[in-house]
VOVOTI-887921 format. One record per residue: residue number from 0; residue in three letters; x, y, z of N, C-alpha, C, O in turn. Coordinates in Angstrom, 2 decimals, m for minus. Each point is the difference from the previous one (the first is absolute). Layout:
BEGIN
NUM  Ala  X  Y  Z  X  Y  Z  X  Y  Z  X  Y  Z .
...
end
This chain:
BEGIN
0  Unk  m26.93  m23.71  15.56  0.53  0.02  m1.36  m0.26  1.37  m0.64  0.84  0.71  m0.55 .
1  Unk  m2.03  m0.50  0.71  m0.40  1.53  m0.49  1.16  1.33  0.65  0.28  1.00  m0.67 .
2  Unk  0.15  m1.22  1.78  0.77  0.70  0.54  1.39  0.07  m1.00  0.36  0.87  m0.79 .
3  Unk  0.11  m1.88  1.08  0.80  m0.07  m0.73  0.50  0.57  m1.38  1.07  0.46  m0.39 .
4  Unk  m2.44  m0.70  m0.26  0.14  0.41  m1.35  m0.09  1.23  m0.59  0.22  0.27  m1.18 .
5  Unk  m0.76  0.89  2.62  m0.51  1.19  0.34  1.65  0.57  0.40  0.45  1.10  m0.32 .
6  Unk  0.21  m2.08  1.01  1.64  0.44  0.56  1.15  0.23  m1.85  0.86  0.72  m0.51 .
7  Unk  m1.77  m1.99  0.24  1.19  0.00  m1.32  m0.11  1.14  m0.82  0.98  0.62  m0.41 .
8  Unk  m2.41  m0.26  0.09  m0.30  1.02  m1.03  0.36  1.51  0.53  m0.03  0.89  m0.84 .
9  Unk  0.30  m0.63  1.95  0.17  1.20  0.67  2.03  m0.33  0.17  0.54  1.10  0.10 .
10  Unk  0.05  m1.76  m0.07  1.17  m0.18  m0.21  0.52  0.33  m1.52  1.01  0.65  m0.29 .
11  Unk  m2.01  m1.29  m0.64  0.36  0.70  m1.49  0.26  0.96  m0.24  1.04  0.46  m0.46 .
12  Unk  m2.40  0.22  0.88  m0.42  1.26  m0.01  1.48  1.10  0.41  0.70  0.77  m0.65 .
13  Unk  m0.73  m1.11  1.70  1.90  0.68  0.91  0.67  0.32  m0.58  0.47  1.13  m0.17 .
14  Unk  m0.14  m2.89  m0.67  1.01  0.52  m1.00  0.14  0.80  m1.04  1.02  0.55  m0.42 .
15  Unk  m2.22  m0.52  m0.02  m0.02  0.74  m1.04  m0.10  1.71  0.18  0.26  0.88  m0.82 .
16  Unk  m0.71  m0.80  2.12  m0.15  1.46  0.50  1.27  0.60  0.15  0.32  1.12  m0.40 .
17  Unk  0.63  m2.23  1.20  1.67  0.30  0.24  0.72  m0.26  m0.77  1.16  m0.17  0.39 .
18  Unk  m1.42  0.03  m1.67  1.23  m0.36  m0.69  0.55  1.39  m0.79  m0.63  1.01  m0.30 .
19  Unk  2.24  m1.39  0.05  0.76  0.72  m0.31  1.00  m0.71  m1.46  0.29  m1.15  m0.35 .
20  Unk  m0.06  2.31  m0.10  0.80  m0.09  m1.17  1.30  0.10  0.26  0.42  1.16  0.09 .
21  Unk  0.30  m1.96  0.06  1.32  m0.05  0.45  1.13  m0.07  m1.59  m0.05  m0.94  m0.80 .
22  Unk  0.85  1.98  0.69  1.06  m0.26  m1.10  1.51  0.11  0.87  0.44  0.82  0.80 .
23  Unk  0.15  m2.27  m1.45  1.19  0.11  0.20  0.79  m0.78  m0.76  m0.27  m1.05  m0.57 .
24  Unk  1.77  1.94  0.64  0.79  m0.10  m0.89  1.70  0.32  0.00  0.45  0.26  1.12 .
25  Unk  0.54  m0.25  m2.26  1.02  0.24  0.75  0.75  1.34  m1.32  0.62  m0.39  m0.99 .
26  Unk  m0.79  1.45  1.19  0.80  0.89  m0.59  1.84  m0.55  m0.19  0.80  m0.31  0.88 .
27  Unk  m0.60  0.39  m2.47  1.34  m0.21  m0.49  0.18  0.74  m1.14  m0.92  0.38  m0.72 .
28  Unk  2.22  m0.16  0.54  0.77  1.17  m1.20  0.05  m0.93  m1.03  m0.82  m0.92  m0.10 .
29  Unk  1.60  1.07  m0.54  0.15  m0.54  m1.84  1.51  m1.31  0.66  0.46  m0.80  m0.82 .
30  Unk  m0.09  0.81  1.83  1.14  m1.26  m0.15  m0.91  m0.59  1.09  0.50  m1.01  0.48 .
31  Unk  m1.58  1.32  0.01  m0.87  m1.36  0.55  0.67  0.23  1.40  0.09  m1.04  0.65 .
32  Unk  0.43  2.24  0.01  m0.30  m0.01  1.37  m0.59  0.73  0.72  m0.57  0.99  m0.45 .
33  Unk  0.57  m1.24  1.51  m1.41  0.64  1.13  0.57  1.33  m0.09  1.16  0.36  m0.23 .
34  Unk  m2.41  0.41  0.49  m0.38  1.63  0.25  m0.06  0.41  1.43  m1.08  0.10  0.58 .
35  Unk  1.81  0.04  m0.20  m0.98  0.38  1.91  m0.56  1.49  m0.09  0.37  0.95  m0.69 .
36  Unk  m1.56  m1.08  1.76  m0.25  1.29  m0.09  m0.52  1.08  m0.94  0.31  1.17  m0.23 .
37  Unk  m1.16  m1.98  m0.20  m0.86  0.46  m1.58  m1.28  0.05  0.29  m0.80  m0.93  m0.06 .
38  Unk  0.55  2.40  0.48  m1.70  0.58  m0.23  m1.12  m1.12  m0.92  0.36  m0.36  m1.12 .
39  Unk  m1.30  0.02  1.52  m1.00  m0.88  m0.54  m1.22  0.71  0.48  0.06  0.53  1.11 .
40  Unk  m1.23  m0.45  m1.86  m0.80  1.31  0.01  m1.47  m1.51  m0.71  0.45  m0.90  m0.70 .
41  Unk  m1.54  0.91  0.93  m0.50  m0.74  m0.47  m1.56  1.52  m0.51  m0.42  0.72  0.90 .
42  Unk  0.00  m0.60  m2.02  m1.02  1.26  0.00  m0.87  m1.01  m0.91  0.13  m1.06  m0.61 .
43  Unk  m1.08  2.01  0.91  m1.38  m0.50  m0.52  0.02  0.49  m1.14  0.26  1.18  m0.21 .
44  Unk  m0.66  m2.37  m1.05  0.38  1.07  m1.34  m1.06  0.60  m0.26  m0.03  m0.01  m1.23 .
45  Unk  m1.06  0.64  1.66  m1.08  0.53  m0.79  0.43  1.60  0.71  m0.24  1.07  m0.56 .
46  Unk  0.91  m1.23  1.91  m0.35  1.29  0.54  1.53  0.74  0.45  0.20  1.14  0.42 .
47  Unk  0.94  m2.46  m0.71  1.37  0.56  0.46  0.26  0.45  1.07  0.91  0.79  0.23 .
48  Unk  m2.20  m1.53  1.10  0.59  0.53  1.14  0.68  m1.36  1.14  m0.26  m1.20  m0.06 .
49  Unk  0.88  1.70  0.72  1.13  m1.20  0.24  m0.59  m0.73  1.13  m0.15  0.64  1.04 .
50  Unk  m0.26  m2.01  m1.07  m0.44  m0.51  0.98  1.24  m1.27  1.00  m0.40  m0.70  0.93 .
51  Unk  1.64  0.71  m1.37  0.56  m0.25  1.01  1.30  0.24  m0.61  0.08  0.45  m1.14 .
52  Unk  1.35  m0.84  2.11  1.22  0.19  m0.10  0.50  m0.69  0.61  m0.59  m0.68  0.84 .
53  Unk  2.13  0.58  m1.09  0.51  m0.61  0.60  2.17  0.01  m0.63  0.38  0.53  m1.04 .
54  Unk  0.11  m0.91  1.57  1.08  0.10  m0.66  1.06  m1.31  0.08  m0.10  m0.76  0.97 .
55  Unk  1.26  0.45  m2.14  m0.08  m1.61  m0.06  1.38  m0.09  1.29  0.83  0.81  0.40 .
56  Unk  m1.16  m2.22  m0.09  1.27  0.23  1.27  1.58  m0.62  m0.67  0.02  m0.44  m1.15 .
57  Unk  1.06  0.47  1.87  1.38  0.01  0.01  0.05  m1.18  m1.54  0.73  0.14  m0.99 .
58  Unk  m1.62  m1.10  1.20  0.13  m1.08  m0.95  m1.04  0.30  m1.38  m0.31  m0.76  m0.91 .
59  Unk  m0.09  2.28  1.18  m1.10  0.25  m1.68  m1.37  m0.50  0.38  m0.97  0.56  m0.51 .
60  Unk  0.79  m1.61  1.41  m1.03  m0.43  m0.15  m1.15  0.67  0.82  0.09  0.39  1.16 .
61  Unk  m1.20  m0.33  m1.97  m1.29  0.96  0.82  m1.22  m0.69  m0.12  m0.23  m0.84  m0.86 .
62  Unk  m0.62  1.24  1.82  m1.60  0.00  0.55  m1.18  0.91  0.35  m0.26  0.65  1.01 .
63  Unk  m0.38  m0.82  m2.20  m1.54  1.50  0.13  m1.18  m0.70  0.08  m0.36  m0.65  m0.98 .
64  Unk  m0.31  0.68  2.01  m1.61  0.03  0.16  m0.68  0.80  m0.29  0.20  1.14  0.43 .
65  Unk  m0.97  m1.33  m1.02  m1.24  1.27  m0.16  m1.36  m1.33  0.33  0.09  m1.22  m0.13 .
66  Unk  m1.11  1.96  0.53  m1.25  m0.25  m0.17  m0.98  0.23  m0.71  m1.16  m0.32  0.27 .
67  Unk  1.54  0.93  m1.29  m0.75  0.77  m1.21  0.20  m1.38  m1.24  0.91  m0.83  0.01 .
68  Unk  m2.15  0.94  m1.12  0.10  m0.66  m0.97  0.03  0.04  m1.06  m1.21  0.13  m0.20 .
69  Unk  1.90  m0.15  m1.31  m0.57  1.29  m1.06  1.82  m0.29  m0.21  0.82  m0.48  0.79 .
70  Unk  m0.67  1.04  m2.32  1.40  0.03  m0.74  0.92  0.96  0.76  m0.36  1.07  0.50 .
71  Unk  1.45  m1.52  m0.49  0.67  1.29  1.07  1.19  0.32  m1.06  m0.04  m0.24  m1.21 .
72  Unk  0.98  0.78  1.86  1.46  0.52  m0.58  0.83  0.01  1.03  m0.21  0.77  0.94 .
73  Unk  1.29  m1.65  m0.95  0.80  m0.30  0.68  1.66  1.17  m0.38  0.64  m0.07  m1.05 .
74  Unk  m0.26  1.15  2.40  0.93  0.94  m1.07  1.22  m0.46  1.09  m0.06  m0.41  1.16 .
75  Unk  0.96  0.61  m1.89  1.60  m0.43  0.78  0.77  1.33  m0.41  0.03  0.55  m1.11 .
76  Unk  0.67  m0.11  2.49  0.97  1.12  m0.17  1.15  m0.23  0.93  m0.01  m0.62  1.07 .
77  Unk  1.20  1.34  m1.78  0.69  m0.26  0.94  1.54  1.43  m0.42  0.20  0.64  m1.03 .
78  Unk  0.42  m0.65  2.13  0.72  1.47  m0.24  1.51  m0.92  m0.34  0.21  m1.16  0.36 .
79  Unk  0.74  2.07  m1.16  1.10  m0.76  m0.24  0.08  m0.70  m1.27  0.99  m0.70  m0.25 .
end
């Protein structure tokens, strides 16, 4: 039993070591349709340096992980 309970608390632990901040979402214009292909930039707001990217696919819709924790800024660009 002791084992066990030694397995569970070190499984917590994991998670919490591996976890990630996942944002996702779907870029749209002013008549409410998809964006493809729109720069997504996720920065750390204290220091403005960019801890991941990514860009939205054919249908607008996008996915950023970071492993970092703390207020961020989410920036969208796009050419055109």
């Amino acid at each position: 039993m002791k084992k066990i309970k030694l397995f569970i608390v070190f499984l917590f632990y994991s998670q919490i070591v591996f976890s990630q901040t996942t944002f996702k979402g779907l870029v749209i214009d002013e008549a409410n349709k998809s964006i493809p292909f729109v720069n997504v930039l996720i920065k750390a707001d204290s220091s403005n340096v960019i801890l991941a990217y990514t860009y939205s696919k054919e249908n607008g819709v996008y996915t950023l992980k970071t492993s970092k924790r703390g207020m961020f800024n989410l920036t969208f660009s796009a050419l055109g």
